[in-house]
Z-matrix of the N, CA and C atoms (Angstrom, degrees):
N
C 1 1.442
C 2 1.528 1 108.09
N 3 1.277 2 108.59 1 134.85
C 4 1.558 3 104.95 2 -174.12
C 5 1.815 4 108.99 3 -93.94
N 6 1.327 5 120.43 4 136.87
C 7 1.105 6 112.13 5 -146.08
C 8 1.553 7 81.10 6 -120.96
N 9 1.407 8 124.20 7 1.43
C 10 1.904 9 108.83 8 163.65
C 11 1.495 10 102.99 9 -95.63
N 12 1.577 11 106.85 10 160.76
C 13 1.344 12 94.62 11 174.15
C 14 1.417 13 110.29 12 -104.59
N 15 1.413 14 110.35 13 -144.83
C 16 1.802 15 103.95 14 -167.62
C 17 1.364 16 121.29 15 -92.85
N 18 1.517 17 118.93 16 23.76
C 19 1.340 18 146.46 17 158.57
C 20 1.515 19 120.82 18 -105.56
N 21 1.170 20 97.63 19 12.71
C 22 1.369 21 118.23 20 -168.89
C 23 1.341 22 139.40 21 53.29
N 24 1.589 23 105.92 22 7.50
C 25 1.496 24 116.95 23 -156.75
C 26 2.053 25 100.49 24 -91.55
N 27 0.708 26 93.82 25 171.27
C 28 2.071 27 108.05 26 -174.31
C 29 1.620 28 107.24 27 -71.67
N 30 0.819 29 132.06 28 80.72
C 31 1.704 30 152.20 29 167.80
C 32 1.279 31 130.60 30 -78.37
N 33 1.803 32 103.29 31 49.26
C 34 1.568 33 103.29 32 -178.59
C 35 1.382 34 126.34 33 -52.65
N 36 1.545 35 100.85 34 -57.71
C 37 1.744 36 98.49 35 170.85
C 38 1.337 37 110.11 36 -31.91
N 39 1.036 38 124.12 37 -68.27
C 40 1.391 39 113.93 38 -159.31
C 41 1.347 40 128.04 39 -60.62
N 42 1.798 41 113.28 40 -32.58
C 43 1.319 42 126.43 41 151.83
C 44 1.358 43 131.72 42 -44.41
N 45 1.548 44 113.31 43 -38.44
C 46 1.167 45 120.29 44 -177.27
C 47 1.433 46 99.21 45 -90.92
N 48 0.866 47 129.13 46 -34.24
C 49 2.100 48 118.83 47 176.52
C 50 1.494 49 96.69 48 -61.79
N 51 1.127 50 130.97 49 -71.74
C 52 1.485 51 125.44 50 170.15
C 53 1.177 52 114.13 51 -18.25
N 54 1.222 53 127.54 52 -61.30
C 55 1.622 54 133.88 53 -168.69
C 56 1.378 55 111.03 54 -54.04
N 57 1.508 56 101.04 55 -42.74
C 58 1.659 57 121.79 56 -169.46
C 59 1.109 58 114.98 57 -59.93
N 60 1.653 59 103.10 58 -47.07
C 61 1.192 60 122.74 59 178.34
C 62 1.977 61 112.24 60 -55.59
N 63 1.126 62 93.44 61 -50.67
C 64 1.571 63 126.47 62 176.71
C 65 1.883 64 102.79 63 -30.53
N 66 1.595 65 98.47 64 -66.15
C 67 1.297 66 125.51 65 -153.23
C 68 1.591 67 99.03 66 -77.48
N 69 1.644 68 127.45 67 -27.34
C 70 1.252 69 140.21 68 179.50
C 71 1.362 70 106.78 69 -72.60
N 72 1.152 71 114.44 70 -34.71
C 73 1.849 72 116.00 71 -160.41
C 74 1.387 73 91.44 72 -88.32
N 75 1.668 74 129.21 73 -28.61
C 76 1.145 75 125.96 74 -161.37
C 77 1.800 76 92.23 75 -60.19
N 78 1.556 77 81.53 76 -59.81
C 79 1.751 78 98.29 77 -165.67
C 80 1.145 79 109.62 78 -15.37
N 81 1.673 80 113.08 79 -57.82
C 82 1.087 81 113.53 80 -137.94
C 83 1.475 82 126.35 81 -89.68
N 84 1.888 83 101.89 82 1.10
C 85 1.107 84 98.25 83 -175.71
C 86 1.712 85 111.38 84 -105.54
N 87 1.957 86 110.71 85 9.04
C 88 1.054 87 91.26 86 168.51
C 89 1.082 88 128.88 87 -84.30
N 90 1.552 89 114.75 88 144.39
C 91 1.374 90 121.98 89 -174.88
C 92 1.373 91 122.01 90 -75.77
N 93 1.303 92 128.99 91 124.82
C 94 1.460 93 154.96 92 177.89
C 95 1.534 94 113.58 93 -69.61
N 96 1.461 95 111.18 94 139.36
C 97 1.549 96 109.20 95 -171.21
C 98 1.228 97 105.95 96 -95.59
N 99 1.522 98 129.80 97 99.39
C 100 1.553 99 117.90 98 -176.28
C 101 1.565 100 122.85 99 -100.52
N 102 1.176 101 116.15 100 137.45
C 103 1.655 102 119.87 101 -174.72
C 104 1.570 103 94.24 102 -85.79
N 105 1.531 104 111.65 103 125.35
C 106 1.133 105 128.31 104 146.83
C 107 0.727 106 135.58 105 -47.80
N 108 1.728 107 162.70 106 71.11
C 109 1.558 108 163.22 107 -123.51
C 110 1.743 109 73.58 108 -118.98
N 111 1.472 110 123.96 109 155.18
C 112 1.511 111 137.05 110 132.90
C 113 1.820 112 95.16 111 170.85
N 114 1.591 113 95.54 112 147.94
C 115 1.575 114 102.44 113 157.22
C 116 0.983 115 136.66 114 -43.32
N 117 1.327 116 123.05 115 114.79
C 118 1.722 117 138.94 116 161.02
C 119 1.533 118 130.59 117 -116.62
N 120 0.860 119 113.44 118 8.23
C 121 1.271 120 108.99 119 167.44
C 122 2.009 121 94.38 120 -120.49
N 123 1.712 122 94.42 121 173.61
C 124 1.523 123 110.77 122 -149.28
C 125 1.468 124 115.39 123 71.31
N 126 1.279 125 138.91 124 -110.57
C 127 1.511 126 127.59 125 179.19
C 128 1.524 127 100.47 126 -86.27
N 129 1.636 128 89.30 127 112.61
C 130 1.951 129 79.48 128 -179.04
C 131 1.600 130 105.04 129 -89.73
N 132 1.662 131 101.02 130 -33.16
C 133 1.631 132 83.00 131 163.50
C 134 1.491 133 142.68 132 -56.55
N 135 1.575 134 126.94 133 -21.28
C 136 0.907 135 121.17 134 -140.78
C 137 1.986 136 71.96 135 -114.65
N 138 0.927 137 143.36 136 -52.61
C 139 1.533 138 155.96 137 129.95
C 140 1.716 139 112.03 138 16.67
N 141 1.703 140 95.70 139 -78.04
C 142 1.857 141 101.42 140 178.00
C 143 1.452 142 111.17 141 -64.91
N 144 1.680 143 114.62 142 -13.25
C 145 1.454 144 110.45 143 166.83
C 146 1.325 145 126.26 144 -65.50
N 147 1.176 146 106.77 145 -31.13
C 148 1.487 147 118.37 146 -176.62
C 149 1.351 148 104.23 147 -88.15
N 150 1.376 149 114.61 148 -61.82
C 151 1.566 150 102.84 149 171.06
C 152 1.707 151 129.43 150 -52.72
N 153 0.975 152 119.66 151 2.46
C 154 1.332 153 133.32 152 148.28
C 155 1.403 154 133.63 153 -75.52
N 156 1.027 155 100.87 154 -34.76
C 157 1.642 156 131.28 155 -178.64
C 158 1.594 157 104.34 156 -87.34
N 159 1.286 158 121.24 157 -52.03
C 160 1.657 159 124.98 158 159.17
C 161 1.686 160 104.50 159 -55.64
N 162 0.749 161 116.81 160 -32.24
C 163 1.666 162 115.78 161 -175.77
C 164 1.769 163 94.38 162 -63.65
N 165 1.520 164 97.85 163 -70.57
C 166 1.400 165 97.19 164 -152.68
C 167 1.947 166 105.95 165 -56.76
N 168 1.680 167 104.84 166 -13.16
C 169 1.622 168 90.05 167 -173.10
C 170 1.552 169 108.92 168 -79.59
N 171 2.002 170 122.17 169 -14.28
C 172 0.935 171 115.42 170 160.23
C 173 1.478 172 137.07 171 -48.37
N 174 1.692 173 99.70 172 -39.95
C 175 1.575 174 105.58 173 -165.45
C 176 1.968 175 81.24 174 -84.69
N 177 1.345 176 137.57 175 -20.02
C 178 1.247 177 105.18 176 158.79
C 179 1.256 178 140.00 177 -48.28
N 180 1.551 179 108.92 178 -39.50
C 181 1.802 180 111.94 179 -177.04
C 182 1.487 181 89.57 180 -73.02
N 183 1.234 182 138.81 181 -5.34
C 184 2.083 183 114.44 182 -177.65
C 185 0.921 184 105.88 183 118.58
N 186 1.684 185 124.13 184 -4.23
C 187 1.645 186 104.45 185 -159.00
C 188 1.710 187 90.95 186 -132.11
N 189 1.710 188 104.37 187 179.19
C 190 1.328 189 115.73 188 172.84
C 191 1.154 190 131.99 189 -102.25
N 192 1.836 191 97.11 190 134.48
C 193 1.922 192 85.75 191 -168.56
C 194 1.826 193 103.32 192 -93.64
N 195 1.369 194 88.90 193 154.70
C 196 1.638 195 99.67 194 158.44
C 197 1.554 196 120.12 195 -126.65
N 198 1.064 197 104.62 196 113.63
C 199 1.580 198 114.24 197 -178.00
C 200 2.015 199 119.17 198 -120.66
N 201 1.137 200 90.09 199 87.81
C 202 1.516 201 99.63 200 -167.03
C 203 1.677 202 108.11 201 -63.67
N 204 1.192 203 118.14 202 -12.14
C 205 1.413 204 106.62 203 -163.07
C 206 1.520 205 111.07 204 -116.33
N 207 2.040 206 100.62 205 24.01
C 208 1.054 207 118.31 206 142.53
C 209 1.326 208 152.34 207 -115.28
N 210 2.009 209 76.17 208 9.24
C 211 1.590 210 107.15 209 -178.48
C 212 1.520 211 97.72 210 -121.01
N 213 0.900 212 145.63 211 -16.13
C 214 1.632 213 134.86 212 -157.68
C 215 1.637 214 101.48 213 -95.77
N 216 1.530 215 114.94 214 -56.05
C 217 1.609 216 117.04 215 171.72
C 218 1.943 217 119.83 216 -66.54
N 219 0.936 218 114.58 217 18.83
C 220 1.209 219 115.38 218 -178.08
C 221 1.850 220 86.11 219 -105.13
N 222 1.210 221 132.55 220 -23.33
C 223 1.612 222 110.49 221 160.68
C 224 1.216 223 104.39 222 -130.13
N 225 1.258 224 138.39 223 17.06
C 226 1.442 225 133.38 224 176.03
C 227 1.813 226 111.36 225 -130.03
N 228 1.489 227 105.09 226 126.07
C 229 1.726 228 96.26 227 -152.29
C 230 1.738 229 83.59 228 -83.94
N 231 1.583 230 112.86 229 137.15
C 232 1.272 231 141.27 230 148.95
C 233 1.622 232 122.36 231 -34.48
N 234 1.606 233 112.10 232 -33.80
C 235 1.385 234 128.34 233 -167.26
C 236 1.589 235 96.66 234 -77.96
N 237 1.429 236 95.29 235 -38.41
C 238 1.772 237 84.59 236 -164.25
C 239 1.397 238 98.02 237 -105.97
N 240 1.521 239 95.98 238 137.07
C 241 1.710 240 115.43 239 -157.96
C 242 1.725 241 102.45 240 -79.39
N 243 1.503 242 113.41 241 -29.65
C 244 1.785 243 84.34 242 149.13
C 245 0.660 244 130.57 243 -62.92
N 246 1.626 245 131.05 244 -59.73
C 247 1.489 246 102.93 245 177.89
C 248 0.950 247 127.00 246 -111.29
N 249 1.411 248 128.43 247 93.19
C 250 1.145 249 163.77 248 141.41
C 251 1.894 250 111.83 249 -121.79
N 252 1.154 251 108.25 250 -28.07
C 253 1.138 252 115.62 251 176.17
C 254 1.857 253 118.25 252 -73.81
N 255 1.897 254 90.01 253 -32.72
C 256 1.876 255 115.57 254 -179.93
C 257 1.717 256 95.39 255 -80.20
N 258 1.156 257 113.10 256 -3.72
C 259 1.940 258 109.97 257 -166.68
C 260 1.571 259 86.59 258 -97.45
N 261 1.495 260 119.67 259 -56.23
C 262 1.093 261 117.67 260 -166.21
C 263 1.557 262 124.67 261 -47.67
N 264 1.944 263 92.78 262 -53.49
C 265 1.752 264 97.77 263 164.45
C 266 1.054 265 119.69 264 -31.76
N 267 1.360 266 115.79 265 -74.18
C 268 1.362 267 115.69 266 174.78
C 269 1.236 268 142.02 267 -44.96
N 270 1.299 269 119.46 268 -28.85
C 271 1.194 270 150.13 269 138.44
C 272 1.843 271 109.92 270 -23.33
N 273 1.643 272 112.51 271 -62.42
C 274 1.147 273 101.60 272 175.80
C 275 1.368 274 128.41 273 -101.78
N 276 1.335 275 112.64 274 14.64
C 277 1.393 276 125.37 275 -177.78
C 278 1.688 277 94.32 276 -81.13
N 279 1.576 278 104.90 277 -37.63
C 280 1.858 279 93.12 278 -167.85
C 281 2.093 280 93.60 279 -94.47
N 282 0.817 281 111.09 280 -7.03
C 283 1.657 282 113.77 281 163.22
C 284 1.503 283 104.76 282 -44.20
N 285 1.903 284 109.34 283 -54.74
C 286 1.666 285 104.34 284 -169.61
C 287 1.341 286 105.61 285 -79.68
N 288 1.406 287 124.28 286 -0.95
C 289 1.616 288 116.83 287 149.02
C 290 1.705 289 147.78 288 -69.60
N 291 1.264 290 85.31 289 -1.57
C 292 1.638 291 101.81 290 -168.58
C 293 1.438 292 102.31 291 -97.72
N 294 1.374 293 120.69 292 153.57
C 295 1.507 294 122.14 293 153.68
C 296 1.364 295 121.53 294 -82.04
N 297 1.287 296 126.43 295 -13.18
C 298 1.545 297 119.48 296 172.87
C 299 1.342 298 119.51 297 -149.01
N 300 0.972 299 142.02 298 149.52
C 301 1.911 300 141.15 299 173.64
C 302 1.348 301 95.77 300 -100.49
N 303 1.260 302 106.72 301 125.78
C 304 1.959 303 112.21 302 164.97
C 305 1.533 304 100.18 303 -114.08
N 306 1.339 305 115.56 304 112.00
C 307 1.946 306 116.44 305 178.93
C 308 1.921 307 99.30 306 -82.93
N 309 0.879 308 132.05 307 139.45
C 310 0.733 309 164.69 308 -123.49
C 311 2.065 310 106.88 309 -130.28
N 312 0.914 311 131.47 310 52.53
C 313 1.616 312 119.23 311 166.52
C 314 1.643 313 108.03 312 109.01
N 315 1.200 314 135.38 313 152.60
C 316 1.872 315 133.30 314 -137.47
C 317 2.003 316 80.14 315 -84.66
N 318 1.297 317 121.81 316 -45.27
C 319 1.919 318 119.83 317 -174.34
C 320 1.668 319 101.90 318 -57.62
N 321 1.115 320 92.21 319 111.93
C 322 1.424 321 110.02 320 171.96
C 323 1.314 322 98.63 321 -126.58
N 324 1.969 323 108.18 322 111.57
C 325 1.394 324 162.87 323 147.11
C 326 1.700 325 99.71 324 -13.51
N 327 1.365 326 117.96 325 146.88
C 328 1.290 327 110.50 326 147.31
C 329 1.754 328 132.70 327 -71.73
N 330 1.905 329 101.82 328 -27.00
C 331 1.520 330 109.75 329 162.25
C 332 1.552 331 95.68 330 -66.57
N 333 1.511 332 149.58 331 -89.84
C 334 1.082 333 149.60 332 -142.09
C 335 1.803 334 93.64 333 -43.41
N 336 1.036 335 120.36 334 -70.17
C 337 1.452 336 132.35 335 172.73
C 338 1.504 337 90.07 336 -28.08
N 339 1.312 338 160.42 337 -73.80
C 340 1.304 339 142.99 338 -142.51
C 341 1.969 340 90.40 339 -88.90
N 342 1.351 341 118.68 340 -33.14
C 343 1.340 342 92.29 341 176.20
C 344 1.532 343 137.33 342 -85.03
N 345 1.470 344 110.57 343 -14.00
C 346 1.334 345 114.57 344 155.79
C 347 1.910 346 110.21 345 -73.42
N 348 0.877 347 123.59 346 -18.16
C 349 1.752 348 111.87 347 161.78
C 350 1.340 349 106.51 348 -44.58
N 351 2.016 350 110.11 349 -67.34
C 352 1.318 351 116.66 350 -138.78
C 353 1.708 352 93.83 351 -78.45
N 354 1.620 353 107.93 352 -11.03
C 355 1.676 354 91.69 353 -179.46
C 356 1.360 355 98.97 354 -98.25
N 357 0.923 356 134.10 355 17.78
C 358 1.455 357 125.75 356 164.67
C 359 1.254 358 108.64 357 -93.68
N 360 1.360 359 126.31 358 -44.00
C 361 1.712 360 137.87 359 -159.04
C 362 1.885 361 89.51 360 -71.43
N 363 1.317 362 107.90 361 -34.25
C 364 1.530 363 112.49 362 -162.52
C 365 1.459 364 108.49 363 -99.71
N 366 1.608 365 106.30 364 -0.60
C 367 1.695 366 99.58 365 167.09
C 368 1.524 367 110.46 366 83.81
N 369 1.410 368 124.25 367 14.14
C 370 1.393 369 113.68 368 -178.72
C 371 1.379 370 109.17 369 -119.48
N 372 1.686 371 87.23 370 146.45
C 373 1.577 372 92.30 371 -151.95
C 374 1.242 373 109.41 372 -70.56
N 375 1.777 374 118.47 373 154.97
C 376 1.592 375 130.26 374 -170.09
C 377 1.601 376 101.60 375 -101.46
N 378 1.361 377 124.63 376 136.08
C 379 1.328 378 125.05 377 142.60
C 380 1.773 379 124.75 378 -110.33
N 381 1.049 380 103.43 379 142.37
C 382 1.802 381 111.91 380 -171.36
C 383 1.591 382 89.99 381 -99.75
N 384 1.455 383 112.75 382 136.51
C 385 1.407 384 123.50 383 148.49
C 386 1.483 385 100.07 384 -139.61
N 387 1.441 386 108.28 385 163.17
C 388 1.616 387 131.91 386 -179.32
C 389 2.020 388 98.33 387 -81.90
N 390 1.278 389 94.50 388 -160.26
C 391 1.460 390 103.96 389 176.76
C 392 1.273 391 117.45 390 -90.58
N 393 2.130 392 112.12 391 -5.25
C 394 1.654 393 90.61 392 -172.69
C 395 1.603 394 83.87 393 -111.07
N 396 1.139 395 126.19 394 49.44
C 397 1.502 396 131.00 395 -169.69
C 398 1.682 397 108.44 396 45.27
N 399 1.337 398 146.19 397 49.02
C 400 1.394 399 145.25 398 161.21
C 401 1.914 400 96.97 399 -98.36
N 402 1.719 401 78.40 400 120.08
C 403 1.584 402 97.54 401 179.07
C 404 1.920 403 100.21 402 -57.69
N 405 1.487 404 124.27 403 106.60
C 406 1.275 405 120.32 404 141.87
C 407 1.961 406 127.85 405 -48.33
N 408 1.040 407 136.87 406 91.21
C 409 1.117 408 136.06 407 168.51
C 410 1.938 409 127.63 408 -40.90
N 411 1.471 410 81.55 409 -47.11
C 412 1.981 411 86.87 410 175.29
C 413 1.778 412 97.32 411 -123.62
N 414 1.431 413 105.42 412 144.74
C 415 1.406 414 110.79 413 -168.30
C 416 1.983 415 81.31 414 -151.33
């Protein structure tokens, strides 16, 4: 970055707002690991649709979704309460990997209910959206 300007004289301010500027845009395009919170059990079809659909509005804002409870029952049966119970663990073991939980629609799950605990107990930040993805602020 050239730090004279076009009079040739020494123009830190201006170098350094540039930079700032520089260092902001960087920010912003790294992508964030977000936990998918939404209902899946009861209609899981009609459910993993949406949680798919919440996925894809994540990778809209820039960032990456993680949605385990569209990856964990595809080899671990849901019916049987171990494992579904062994999906869940896992479930919150990669929770303390994420930078944020976005829950997903006003039905809050008894699983969703254990994963907004563990991101609270663990300090990571919560976002509320409805069903047409509009961020709720107070919930």
């Amino acid at each position: 970055m050239d730090k004279y300007n076009a009079e040739g004289y020494l123009d830190l301010t201006a170098a350094e707002a540039i930079a700032n500027v520089m260092k902001e845009e960087k920010a912003k395009k790294v992508p964030q690991l977000i936990y998918v919170c939404s209902p899946y059990s009861g209609n899981v079809e009609f459910n993993s649709s949406r949680a798919r659909g919440y996925s894809l509005f994540v990778t809209t804002k820039g960032h990456v979704p993680l949605a385990p409870h569209l990856l964990f029952p595809q080899f671990l049966d849901e019916e049987d309460k171990e494992q579904r119970e062994q999906g869940l663990s896992y479930a919150l073991f990669l929770l303390e990997k994420c930078n944020e939980l976005w829950v997903f629609g006003r039905k809050i799950t008894e699983g969703m209910s254990r994963e907004i605990k563990n991101a609270k107990r663990s300090k990571i930040p919560i976002k509320y959206f409805n069903e047409r993805c509009i961020e709720e602020v107070t919930r």
